[in-house]
C-alpha positions as CSV (number, residue, x, y, z in Angstrom):
1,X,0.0,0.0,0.0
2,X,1.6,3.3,-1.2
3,X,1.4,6.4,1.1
4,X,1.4,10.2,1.2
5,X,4.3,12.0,0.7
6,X,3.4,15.3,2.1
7,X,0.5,15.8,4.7
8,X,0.0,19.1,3.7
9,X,-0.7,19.2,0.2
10,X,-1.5,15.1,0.2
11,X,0.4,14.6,-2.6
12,X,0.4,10.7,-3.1
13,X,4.5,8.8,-2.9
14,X,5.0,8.5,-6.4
15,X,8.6,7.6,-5.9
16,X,7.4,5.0,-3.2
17,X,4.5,3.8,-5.5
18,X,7.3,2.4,-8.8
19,X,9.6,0.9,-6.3
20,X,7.2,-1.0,-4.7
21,X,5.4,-1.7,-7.9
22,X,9.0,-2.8,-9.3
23,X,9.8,-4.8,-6.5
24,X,6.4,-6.4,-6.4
25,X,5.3,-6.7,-10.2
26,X,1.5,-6.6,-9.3
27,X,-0.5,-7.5,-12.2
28,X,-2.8,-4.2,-10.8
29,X,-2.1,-1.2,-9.7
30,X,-5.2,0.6,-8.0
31,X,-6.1,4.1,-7.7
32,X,-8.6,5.1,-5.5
33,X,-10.1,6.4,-1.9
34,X,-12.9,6.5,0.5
35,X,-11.8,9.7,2.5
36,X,-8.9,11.5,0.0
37,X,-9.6,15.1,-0.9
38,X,-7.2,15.9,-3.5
39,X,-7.7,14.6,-7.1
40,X,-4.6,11.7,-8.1
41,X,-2.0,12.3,-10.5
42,X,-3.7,9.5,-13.3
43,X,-1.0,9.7,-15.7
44,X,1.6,9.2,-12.9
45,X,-0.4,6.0,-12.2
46,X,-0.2,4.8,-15.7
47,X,3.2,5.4,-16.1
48,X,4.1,3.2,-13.0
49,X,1.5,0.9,-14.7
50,X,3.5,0.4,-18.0
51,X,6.3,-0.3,-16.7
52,X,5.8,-3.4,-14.7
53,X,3.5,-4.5,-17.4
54,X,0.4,-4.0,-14.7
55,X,-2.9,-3.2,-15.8
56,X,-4.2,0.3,-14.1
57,X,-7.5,0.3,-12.4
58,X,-9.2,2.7,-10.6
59,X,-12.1,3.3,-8.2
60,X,-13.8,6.2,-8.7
61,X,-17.0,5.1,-6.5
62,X,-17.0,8.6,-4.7
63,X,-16.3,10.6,-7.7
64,X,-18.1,8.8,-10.1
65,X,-20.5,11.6,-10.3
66,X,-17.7,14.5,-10.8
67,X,-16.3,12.8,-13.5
68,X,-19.8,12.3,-15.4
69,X,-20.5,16.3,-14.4
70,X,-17.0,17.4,-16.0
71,X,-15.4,18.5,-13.3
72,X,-13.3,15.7,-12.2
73,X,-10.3,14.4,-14.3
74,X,-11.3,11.0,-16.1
75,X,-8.8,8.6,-14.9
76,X,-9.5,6.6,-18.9
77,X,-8.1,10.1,-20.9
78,X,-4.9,8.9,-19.0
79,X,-4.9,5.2,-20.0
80,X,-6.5,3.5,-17.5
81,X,-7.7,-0.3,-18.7
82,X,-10.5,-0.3,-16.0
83,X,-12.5,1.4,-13.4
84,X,-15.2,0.8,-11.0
85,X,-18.1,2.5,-8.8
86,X,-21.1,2.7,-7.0
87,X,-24.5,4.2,-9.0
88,X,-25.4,5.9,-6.1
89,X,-22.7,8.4,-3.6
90,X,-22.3,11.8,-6.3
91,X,-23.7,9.4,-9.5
92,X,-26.9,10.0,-7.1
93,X,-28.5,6.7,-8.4
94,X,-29.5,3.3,-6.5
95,X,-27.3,1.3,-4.4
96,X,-25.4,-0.6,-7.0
97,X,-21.9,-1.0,-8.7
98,X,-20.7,-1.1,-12.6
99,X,-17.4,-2.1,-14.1
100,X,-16.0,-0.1,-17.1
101,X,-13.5,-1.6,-18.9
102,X,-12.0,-0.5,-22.7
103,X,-11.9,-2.9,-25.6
104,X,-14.4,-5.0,-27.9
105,X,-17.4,-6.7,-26.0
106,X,-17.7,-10.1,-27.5
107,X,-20.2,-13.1,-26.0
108,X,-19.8,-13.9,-22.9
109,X,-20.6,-17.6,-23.8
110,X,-17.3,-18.3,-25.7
111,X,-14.2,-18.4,-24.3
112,X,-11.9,-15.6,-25.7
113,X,-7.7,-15.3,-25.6
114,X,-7.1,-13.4,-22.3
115,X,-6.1,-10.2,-24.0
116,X,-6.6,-6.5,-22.4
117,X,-8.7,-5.8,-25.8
118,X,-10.9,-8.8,-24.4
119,X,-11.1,-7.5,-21.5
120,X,-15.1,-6.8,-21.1
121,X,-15.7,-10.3,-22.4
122,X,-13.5,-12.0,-19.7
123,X,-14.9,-9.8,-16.6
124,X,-18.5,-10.9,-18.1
125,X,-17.5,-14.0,-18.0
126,X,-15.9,-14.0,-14.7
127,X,-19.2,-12.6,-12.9
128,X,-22.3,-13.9,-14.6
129,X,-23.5,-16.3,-13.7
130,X,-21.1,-17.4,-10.9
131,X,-21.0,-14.3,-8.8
132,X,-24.5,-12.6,-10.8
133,X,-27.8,-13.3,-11.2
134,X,-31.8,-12.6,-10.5
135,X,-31.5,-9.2,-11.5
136,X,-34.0,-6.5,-9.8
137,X,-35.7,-4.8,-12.3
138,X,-36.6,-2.0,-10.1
139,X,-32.7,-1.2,-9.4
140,X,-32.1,-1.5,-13.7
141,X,-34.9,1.2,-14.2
142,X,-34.2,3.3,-11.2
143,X,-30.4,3.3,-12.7
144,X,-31.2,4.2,-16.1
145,X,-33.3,6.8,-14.4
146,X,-30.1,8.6,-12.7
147,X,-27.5,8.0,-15.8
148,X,-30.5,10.0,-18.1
149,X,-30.2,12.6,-15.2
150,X,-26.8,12.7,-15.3
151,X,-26.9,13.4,-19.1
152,X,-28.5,16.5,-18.9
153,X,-27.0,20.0,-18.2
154,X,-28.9,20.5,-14.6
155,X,-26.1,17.4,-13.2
156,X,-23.0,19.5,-14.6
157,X,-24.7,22.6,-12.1
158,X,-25.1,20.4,-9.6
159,X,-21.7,18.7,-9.8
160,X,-19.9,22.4,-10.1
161,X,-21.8,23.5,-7.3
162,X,-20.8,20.6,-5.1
163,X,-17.3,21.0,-5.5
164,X,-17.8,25.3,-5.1
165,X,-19.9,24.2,-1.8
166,X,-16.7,21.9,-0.7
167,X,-14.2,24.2,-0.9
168,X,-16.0,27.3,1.0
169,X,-17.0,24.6,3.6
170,X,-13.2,23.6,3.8
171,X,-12.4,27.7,4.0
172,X,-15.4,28.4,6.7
173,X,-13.9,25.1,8.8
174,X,-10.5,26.3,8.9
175,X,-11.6,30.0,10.0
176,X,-13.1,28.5,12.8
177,X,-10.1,26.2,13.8
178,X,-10.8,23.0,12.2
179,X,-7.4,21.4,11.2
180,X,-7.9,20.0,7.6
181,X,-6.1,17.0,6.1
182,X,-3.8,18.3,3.4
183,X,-5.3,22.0,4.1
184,X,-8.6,21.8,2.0
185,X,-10.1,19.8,-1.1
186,X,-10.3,19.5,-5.0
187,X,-13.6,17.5,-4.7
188,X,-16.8,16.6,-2.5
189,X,-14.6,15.4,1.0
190,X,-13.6,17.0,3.2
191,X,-11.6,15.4,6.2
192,X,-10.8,16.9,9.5
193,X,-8.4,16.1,12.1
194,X,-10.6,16.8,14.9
195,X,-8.3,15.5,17.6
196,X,-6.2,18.0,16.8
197,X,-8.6,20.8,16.4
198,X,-10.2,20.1,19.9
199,X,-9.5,17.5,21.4
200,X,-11.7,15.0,20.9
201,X,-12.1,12.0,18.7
202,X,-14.3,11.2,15.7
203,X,-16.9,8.9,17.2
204,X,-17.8,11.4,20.1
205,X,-17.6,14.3,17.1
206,X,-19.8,12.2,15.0
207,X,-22.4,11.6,18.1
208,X,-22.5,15.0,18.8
209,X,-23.1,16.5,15.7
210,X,-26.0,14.1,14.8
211,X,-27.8,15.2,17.9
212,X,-28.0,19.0,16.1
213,X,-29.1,16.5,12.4
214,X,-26.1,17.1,11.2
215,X,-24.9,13.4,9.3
216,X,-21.1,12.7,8.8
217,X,-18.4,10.1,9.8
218,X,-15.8,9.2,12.1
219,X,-13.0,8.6,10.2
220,X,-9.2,7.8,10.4
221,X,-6.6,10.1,9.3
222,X,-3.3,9.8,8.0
223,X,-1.0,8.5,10.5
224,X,-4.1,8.3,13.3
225,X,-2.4,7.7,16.7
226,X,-6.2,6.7,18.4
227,X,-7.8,3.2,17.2
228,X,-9.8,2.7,14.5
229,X,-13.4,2.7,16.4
230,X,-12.5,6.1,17.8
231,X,-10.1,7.7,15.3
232,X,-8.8,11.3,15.2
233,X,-10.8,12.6,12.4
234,X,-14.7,13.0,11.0
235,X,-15.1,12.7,7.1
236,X,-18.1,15.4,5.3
237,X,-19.0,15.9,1.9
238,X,-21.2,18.3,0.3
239,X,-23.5,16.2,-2.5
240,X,-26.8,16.0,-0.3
241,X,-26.8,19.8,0.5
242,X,-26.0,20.5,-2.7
243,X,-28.4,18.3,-4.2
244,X,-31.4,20.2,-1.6
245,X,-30.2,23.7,-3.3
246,X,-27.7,25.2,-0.7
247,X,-25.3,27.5,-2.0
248,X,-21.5,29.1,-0.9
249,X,-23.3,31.2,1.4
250,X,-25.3,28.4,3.6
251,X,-21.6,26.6,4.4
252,X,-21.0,29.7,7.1
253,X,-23.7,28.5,8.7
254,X,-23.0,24.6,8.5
255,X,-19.5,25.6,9.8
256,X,-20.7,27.2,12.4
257,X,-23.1,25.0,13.7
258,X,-20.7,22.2,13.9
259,X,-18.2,24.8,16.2
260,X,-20.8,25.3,18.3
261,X,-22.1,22.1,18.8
262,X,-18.5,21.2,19.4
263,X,-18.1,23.7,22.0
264,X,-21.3,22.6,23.2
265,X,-20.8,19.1,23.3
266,X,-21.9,18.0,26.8
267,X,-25.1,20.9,27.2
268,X,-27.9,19.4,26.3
269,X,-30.6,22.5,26.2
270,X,-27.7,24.0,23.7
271,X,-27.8,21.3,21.5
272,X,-31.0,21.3,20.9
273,X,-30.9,24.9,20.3
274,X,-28.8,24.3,17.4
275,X,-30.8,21.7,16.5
276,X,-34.2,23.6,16.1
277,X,-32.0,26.5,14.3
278,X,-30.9,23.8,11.5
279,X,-34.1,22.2,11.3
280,X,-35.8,26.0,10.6
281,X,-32.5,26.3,8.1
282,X,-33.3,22.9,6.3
283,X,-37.4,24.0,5.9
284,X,-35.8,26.4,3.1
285,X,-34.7,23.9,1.0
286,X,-37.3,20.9,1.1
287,X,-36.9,17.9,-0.3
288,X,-38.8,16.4,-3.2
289,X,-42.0,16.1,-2.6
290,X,-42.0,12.2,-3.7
291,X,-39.4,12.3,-0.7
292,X,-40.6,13.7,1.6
293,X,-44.7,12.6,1.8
């Protein structure tokens, strides 16, 4: 497993990453994160890739949505041979997952030469039927439903506006003493080191800010010193807030409330002060009505 080479920018090894892929000679080299803020060097990756003869995959199940919207890079322009996601997270779709590959789809009946071209034949081969079947038609439709939504111009708002909402979140945090993992993000995450900031860990962070209906994450951080079911950070993203109609200007707010709930943290009658003020915030910006009745 490669790491970072600088916790302030996040900049991934690279170095590391092609001596341990020479040393190693995976047959994959993966790309991808649950809780990484910072978009990947792809070509980097490729590189590495080509020269150990390894095919370069990535996962872009939290970003799948940026990339469709245009404002995420497209690890494929750089060579990639496969990649794979989630429908729903920023796709916005049902729980589900896809495989993209490059090359010529053949049958998945015949047996083909195990070729990179061939490449979508032999994974169709390798999961139906063995490790697919009894398909929900329900989950087909309700996918085809979010890719058509993510065809049309609205999505590209909505993905811009996520990542504009992420970044003046990130700022707002930061004003308020929020120590940031690598200083602020390219895309939906953010992740804060909230030991650092004040002192406690993410699981009590997480509690405490769900009391005031705000939803995010404990999560590890780089180099965590606590243990992994109370870790030193909280991970947030912007997509659902986004996807409600909040703008730059509502972040202040979400910032602020999760200082003073912070602050706040063992005063009940406080807490739920907050939490009345963000339920009065959220009545602005309803939900659908097929949502929310």
């Amino acid at each position: 497993r490669y790491g970072i080479k600088d916790l302030e920018t996040g900049e991934i090894d690279y170095d590391e990453l092609r001596a341990m892929a020479k040393k190693h000679k995976p047959k994959i080299i993966l790309a991808g994160f649950s809780a990484y803020p910072r978009e990947l060097d792809y070509q980097k990756f490729v590189d590495i890739a080509n020269e150990v003869d390894a095919m370069a995959m990535a996962d872009v199940a939290h970003i799948a949505g940026l990339i469709a919207g245009g404002v995420a890079k497209n690890p494929f322009d750089y060579g990639f041979h496969l990649m794979t996601t989630t429908t729903h997270k920023t796709l916005r779709g049902p729980r589900g997952g896809m495989i993209l590959t490059k090359g010529t789809v053949g049958s998945p009946l015949k047996s083909v030469e195990q070729t990179l071209e061939n490449l979508p034949t032999i994974i169709d081969r390798s999961v139906f039927p063995g490790y697919q079947g009894g398909p929900h038609m329900n989950n087909t439709l309700a996918k085809a439903v979010a890719f058509g939504e993510a065809l049309q111009p609205e999505f590209k708002e909505y993905a811009s506006q996520v990542i504009k909402n992420a970044s003046r979140l990130a700022e707002e945090l930061m004003e308020r003493g929020f120590k940031l993992v690598t200083n602020g993000t390219d895309n939906h995450l953010i992740l804060v080191d909230i030991h650092t900031s004040f002192g406690i860990d993410g699981s009590e962070a997480e509690k405490v800010l769900d009391k005031i209906g705000l939803t995010l994450n404990k999560n590890a951080i780089p180099n965590d010193t606590l243990p992994p079911f109370k870790p030193g950070g909280i991970r947030l993203g912007t997509p659902a807030i986004t996807s409600r109609g909040m703008k730059e200007s509502d972040m202040e707010m979400v910032a602020e409330w999760m200082l003073q709930a912070i602050k706040s943290k063992n005063d009940s009658k406080a807490l739920d002060a907050i939490k009345n003020q963000v339920k009065e915030f959220c009545l602005q910006f309803p939900l659908p009505s097929d949502l929310s009745n």
